[in-house]
N, C-alpha and C positions, 0 to 999 in steps of 0.2 A: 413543544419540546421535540429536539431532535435527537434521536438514540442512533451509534453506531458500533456495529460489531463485529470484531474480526474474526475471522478462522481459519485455520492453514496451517499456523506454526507447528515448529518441532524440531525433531534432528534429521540431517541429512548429510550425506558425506561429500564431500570435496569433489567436485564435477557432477553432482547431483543436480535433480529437480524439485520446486516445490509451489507449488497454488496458493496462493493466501487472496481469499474472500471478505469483501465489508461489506454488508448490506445497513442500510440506511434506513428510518421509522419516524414517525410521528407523523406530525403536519408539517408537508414537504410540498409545495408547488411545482419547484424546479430545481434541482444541484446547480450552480454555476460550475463549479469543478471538484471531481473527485483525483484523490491522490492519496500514493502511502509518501508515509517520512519517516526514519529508521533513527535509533540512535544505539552505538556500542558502547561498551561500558568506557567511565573516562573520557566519552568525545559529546559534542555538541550535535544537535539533532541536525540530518542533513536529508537533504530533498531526495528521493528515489525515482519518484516518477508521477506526471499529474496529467489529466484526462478533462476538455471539456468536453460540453454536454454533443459538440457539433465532430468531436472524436480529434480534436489536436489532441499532441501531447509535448513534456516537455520533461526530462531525462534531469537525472545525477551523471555527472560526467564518469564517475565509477559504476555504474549499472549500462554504461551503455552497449547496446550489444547482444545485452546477456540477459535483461530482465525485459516483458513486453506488456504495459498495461490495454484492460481494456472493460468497458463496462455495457451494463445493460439498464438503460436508462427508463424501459419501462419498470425494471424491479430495482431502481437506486440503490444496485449494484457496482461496487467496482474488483477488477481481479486484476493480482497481480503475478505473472508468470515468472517462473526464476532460473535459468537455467543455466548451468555450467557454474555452480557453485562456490565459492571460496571462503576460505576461512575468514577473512575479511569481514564478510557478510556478515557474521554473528552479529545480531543486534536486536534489541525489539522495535517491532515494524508497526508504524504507526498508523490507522486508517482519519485521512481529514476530507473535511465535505465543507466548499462554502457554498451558503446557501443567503443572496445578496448581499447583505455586507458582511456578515457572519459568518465565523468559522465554527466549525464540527468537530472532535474529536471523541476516536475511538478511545479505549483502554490499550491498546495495542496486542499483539502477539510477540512472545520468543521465538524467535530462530536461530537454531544453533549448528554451525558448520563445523565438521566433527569427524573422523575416522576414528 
């Protein structure tokens, strides 16, 4: 079994910053890619940002710029950096790990962009 979990979320204001963490558990050989995926309320889940093991990555075209993944692959960690904030962003941020043919998922975290 593979456990993932996030942490970071919360409030932050318009042009703000915020870290959100998933660390990865159980019996784990190797992540092929970690990544978050976000969904706001009313829209359909959409890609943010994914990370392999050899450090590609590959972006939402709405995060680009602004958010910067990156992980630590001895501790099947991945972070995701968020900077310059928008209301937009509200959504809960989802942490996914595939691990060969298999997909991972977090519970996710709330983030709420907010003055």
């Amino acid at each position: 079994q593979v456990q993932l979990v996030e942490s970071g979320g919360g409030l932050v204001q318009p042009g703000g910053s915020l870290r959100l963490s998933c660390a990865a558990s159980g019996t784990i050989f190797s992540i092929n890619v970690m990544g978050w995926y976000r969904q706001a309320p009313g829209k359909q889940r959409e890609l943010v940002e994914t990370i392999t093991t050899g450090g590609s990555t590959n972006y939402g075209d709405s995060v680009k710029g602004r958010f910067t993944i990156s992980r630590d692959n001895a501790k099947n960690t991945v972070y995701l950096q968020m900077n310059s904030r928008k209301p937009e962003d509200t959504a809960v941020y989802s942490c996914n790990a595939r691990i060969s043919a298999l997909g991972y998922w977090g519970k996710g975290t709330l983030v709420t962009v907010s003055s």
